[in-house]
N, C-alpha and C positions, 0 to 999 in steps of 0.2 A: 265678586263677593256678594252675596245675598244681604241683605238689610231689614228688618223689621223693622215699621212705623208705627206706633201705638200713641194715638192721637183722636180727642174728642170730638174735636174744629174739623169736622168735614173739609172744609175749603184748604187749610191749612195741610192737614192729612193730602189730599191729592196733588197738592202743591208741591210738600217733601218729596213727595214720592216723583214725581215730571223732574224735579231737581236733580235728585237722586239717578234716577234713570237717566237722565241725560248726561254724568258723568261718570256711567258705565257701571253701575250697578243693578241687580235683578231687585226688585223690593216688591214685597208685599205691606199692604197695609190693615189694621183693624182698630175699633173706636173705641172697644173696653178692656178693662184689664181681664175677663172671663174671655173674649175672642182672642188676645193675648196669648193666653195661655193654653188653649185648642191651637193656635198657630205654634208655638214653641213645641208641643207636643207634636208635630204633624213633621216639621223639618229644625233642619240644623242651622240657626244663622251666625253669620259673623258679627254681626251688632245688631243692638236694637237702640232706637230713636223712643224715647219713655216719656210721657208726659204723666205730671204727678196726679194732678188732680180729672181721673177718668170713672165713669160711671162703674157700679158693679166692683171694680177692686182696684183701690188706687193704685198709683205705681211703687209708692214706696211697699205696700204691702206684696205686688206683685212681685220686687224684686229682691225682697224677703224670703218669699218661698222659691224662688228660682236657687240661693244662693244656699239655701237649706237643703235643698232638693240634689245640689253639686253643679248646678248649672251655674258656667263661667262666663257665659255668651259678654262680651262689653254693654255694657249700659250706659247710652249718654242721655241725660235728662234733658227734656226741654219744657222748661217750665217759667211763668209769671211769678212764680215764688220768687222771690231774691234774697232775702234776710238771711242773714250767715248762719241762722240755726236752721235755715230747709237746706240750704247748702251743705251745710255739715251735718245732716242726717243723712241726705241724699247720700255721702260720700261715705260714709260709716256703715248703712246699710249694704253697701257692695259697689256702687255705683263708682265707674269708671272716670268719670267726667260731668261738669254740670254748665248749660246754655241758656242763660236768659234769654227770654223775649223781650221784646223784640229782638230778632238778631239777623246777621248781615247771613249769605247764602253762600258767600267765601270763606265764610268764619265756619260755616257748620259743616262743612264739605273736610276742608282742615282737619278738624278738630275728629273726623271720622275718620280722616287718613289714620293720623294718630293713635285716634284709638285701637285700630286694626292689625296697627304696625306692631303697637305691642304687641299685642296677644301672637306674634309670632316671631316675636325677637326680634324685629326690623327695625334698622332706628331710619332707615331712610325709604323713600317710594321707590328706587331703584331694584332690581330682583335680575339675575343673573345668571346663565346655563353657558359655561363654553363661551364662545363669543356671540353671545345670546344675551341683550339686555331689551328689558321690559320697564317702563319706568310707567307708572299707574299714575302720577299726577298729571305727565303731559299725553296720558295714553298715545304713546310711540315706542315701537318696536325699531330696534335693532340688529344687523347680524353682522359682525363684522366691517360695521362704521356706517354698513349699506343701511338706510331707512325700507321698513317692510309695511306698505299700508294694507291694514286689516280692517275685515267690517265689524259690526259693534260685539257683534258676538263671538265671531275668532277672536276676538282680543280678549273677551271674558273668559273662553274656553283656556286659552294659552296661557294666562296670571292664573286660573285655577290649578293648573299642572304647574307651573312654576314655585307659586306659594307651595305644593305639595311635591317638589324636586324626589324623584326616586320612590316615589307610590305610587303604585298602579291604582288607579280609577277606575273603577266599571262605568260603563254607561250610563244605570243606574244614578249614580252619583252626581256625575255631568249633569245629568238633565235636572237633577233635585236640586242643582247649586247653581245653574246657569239660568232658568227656566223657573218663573213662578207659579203660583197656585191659579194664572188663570190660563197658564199654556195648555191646550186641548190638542198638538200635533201628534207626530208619531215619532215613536225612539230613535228611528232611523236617522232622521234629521243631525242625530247625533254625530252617526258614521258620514255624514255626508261633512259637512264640517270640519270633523278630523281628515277627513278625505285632502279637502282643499285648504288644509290649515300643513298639512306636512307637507304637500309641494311648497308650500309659499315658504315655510322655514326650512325646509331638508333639502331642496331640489339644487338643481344644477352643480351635481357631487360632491355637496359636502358631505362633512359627518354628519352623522344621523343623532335626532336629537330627541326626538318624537318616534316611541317604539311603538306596536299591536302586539297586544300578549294577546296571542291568540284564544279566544273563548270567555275574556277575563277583562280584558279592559287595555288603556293606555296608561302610559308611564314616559315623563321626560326625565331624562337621565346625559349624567355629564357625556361626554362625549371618550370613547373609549380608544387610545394612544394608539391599538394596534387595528383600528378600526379599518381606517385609510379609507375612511369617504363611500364604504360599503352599507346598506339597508341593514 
């Protein structure tokens, strides 16, 4: 899942973001509400991290015109404000959630789960294909009871098709939701990945779980009764 960090505090900003990255999400970061808003315009994220008081357009303003504009993306605030009336602005203005500072690094990770969950009906970390489980809080793959260790990025690739069960993905996509604004490789890396991300889930005869539409992208899709363990 990609993250937006919109944070004034340099140190803090890089902070989130090592935090963040270290439990398996793509993030970018920017320091005003005007780099902000060139990043929301650029890609599609699953949350953004808001801090209220930012140079150029605060975030209450910024997430004002996100919510006028039709943009749903979750917003969780992280702000030194505390007083029940920034809180209850924050929340009235659109804002999904709200984090005082200081705050614990297990509390904010949480509170992201959560918020993410909603926005797509989940009420738990666990996600499911067939006897296919993915559980994003303990990042551990399943098949069949068997544990499947992946690297940091098969696992982002795999919960991105998962959360999008029965959509085909271009490429395109993968890399824009897996991959942030400072990845300079090549697309390719993509099919390489799915390459070694379908053995590791499809291989040694099962059903197949992880399709190639040809010219168009991937799709994981339940597994089909008359299949019998065929590509």
């Amino acid at each position: 899942m990609r993250i937006l960090v919109v944070e004034d505090e340099r140190d803090l900003n890089l902070l989130l973001r090592k935090v963040l990255t270290k439990a398996g999400y793509t993030v970018d970061g920017c320091f005003d509400g005007e780099e902000a808003q060139a990043h929301l315009l650029g890609a599609a994220y699953d949350g953004i991290l808001l801090d209220v008081m930012l140079p150029k357009k605060d975030g209450y303003t910024l997430l004002q015109e996100l919510r006028a504009q039709g943009n749903d993306t979750p917003v969780l605030f992280l702000t030194a404000r505390d007083s029940v009336a920034d809180r209850v602005t924050g929340l009235d203005l659109g804002g999904d959630d709200y984090l005082v500072k200081p705050f614990a690094f297990e509390e904010l990770l949480a509170r992201v789960r959560a918020m993410t969950r909603k926005r797509v009906g989940q009420r738990t970390n666990r996600f499911s294909v067939g006897d296919l489980v993915l559980d994003t809080e303990r990042r551990q793959v399943t098949r069949g009871g068997r544990e499947i260790p992946l690297l940091p990025k098969e696992f982002s690739i795999l919960e991105y098709l998962v959360r999008n069960k029965e959509k085909v993905l271009s490429r395109e996509q993968i890399e824009d939701q897996i991959w942030n604004y400072d990845y300079a490789g090549s697309s390719n890396n993509v099919d390489g990945y799915l390459s070694r991300l379908r053995k590791k889930i499809d291989g040694d005869g099962q059903d197949k779980l992880i399709h190639t539409i040809r010219g168009i992208g991937w799709v994981i899709r339940e597994p089909d009764p008359d299949q019998g363990g065929r590509p």
